[in-house]
C-alpha positions in Angstrom: 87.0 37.4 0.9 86.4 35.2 3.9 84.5 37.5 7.0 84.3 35.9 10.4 82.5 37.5 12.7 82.2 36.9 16.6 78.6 38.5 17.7 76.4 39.3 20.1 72.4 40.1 19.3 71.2 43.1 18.5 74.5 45.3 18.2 76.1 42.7 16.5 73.2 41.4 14.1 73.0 45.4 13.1 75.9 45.3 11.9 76.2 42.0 9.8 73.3 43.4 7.9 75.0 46.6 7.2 78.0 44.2 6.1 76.3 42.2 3.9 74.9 45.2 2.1 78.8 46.8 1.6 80.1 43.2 0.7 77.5 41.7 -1.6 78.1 38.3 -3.1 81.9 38.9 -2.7 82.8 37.9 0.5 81.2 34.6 2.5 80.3 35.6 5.7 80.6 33.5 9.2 78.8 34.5 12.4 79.8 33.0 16.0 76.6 34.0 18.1 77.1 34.0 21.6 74.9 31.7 23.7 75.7 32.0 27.0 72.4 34.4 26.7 70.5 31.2 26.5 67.7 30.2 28.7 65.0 27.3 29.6 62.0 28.6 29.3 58.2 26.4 30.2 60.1 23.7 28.7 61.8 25.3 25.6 64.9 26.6 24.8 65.3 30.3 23.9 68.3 31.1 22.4 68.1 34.8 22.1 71.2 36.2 20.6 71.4 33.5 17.9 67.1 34.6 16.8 68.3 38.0 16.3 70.7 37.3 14.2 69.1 34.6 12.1 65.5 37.0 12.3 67.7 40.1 11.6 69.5 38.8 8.7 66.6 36.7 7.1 64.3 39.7 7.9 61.8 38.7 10.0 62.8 40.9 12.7 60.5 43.5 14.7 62.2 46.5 13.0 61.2 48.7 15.8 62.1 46.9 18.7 65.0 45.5 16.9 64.3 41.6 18.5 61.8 39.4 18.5 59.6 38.7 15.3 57.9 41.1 13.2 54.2 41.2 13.5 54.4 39.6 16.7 51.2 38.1 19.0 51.5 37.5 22.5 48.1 35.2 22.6 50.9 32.3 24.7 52.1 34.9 26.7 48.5 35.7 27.7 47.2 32.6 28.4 50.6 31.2 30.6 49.9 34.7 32.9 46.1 33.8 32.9 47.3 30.4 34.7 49.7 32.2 36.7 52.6 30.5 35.3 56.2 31.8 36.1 58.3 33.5 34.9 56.2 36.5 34.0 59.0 38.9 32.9 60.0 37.1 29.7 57.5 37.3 27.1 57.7 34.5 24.5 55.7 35.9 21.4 53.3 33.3 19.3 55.5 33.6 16.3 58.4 33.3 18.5 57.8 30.5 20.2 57.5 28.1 17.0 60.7 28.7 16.6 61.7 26.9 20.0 59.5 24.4 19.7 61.3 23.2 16.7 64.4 23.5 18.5 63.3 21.8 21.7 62.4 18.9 19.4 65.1 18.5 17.3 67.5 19.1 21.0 65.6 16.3 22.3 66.0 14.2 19.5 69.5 14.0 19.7 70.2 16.8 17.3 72.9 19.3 18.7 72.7 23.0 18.2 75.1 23.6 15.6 72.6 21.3 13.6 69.9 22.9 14.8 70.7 26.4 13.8 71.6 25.5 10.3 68.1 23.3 9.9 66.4 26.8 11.5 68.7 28.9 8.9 67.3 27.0 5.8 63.9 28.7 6.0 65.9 32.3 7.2 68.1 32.0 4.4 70.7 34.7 6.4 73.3 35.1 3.6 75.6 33.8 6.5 77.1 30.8 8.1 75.7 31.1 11.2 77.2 29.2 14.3 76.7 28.6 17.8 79.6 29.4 20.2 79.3 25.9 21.1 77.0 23.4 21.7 77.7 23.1 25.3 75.2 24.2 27.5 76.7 27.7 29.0 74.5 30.3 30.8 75.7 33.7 32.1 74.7 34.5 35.9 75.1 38.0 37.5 75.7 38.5 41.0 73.2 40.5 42.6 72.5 42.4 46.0 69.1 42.0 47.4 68.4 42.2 51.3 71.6 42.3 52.1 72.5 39.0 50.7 74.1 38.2 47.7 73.0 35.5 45.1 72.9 34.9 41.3 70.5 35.3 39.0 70.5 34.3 35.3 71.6 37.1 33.0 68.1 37.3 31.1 66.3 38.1 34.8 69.0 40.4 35.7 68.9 42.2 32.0 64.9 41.7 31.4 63.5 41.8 34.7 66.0 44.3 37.1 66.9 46.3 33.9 70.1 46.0 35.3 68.9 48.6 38.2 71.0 46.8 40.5 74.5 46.7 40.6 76.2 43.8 39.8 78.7 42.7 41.7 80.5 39.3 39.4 79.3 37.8 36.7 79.5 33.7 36.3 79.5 31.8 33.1 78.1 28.4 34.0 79.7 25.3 32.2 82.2 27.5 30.3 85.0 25.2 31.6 83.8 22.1 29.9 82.9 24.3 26.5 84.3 22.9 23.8 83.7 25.0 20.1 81.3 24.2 17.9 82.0 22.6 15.3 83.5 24.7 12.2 84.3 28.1 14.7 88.1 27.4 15.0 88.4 26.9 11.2 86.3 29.8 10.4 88.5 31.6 12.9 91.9 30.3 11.5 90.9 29.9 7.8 89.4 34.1 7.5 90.7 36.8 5.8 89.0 39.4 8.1 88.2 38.9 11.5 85.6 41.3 13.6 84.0 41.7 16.9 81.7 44.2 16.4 79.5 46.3 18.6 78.5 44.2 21.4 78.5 44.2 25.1 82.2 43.4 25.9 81.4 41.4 29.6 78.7 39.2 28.1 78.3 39.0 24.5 81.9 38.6 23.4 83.3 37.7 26.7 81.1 34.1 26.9 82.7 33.7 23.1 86.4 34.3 24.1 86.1 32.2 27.1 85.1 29.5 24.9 88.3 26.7 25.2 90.4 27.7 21.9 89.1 30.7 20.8 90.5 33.5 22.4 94.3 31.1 20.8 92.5 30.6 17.7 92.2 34.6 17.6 95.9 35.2 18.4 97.0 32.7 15.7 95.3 33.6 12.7 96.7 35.8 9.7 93.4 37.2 9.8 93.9 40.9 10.8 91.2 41.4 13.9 89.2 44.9 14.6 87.1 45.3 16.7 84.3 48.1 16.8 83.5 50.3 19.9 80.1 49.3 22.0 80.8 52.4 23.7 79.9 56.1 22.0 80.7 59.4 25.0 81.0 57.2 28.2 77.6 55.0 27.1 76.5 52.2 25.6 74.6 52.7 22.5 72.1 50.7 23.5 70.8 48.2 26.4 72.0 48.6 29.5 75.9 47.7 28.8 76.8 50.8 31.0 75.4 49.8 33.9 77.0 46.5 34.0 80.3 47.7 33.4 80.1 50.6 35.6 78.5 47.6 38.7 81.7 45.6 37.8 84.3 48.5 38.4 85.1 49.0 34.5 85.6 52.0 32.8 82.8 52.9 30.5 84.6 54.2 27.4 86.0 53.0 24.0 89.3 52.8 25.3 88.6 50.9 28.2 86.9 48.4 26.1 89.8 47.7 23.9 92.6 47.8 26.5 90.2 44.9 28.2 90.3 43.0 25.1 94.0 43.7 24.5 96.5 43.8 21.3 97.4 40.4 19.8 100.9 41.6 19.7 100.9 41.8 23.7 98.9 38.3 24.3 95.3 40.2 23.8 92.9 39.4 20.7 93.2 42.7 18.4 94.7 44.2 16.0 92.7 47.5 15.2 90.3 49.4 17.3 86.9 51.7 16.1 85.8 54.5 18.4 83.1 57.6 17.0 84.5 60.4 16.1 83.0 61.7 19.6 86.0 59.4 21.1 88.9 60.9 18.6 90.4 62.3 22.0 90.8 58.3 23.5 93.2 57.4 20.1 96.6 57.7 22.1 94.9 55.5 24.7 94.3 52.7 21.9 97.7 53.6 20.6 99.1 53.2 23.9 97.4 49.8 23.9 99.5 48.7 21.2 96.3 49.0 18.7 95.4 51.0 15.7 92.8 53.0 16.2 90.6 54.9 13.7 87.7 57.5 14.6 84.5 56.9 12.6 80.8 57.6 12.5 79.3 54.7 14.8 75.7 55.0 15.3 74.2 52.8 12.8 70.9 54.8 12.6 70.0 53.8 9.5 71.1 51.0 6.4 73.0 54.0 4.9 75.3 54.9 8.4 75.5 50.9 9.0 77.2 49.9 5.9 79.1 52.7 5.9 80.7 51.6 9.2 81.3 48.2 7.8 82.9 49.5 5.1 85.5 51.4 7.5 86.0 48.6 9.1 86.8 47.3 6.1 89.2 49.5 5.2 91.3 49.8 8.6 91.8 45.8 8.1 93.1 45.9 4.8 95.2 48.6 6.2 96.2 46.4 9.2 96.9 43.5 6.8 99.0 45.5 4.0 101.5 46.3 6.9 101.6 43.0 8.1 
């Protein structure tokens, strides 16, 4: 079996693992990280969403946190605050940070990130293909209110720094129109048995990845059944601050609203099949109405047990979704 997944970080990187466990050595996996999270940081690129995934899966994650490395240091961090040095809010740990040193190097060299990720993946060893979006350089900016005046601020400050206290008012994904994929994403799109978005932030994990030139197509045109899982659980997001953003923005926060944004491939959207907690079994006819099956399962992934027990439904609504089709 052939598994493409379009993720986000910590959501999404949860539940690969939990995938992995249900699928074992018979199914090859594909993750599309989103990096419009990226930032320039004292010099070296931090691709955030793309290190929990690749620390998640290889195990070198902070199990508590749930990002960064595991037996982190923050001797760097430290000494950049003793100089004064900005910015002050994003703390790149010691272990961290050797991690984007090799990827500022190889950047510079010529190397693009696609080729980067994979040399970074060998030591990892994820049990996944993992790929960049693209290899353009794209970066999410929120619009914020401060003063009275409006500007943008780049989605890690408005996320890290704010905690998303403010409301947000647009968000703009810079260089998104001259994105191209990266290389291998439309064939692991087009060439998969299973598709799956699975619990990320809707506005700026998956969006940045749909609004990639040629994915949101390459979603509508595979044979691939797609199913999608449900960020949302009772009117909040399981974790982070997705809420928030979407409630700024004028969404609805709940499970329906979250597929109805992404839409049924069968009226011009990107799904098929639709995952909301049992919690949400009332929002079905909404899904239905959205032209989308719609299953209610567990969804907190509290543990490896709960996790791969979700992937395994979702699973088992896309062989459903592909027997009828």
């Amino acid at each position: 079996m052939r598994i493409t997944v379009l993720s986000g970080g910590i959501g999404g990187a949860t539940f690969v693992r939990g995938l992995l466990d249900e699928v074992g050595d018979d199914a090859d996996v594909t993750v599309v990280g989103n990096t419009a999270d990226d930032i320039w940081l004292f010099g070296l690129k931090v691709c955030p969403d793309l290190d929990t995934l690749m620390y998640t899966l290889g195990g070198g994650i902070d199990a508590e946190r749930r990002w960064g490395r595991a037996d982190e240091t923050w001797s760097v961090k430290e000494e950049l605050a003793a100089y004064g040095a900005q910015p002050t809010w994003f703390g790149l740990g010691d272990r961290d940070v050797a991690t984007h040193l090799v990827r500022t190097q190889m950047l510079q060299a010529g190397y693009s990130l696609t080729d980067v990720t994979r040399a970074l993946c060998v030591r990892w060893d994820p049990g996944v293909t993992l790929l960049p979006m693209t290899d353009h350089r794209v970066e999410t900016h929120v619009v914020v209110e401060d003063g009275g005046r409006r500007s943008a601020v780049h989605f890690q400050e408005y996320w890290v720094r704010m905690r998303a206290s403010v409301p947000a008012h647009d968000v703009v994904m810079i260089g998104i129109d001259d994105a191209e994929p990266a290389p291998g994403v439309l064939e692991a799109i087009a060439e998969a048995d299973v598709v799956v978005l699975p619990p990320s932030n809707p506005v700026v994990s998956i969006g940045p990845v749909l609004a990639v030139r040629g994915i949101a197509d390459a979603l509508r045109a595979t044979a691939a059944p797609v199913v999608g899982v449900s960020p949302i659980i009772g009117g909040g997001a399981v974790r982070g601050m997705a809420d928030q953003l979407l409630t700024g923005l004028g969404l609805e926060v709940s499970a329906s609203a979250v597929a109805t944004r992404y839409g049924a491939r069968a009226r011009g959207g990107v799904l098929d099949g639709w995952l909301v907690d049992t919690s949400d079994a009332s929002q079905l006819p909404v899904v239905a109405e959205a032209g989308l099956e719609g299953r209610a399962v567990p969804l907190y992934m509290s543990d490896p047990a709960t996790t791969r027990t979700l992937a395994a439904d979702t699973l088992a609504l896309a062989r459903e979704i592909g027997t009828r089709s």
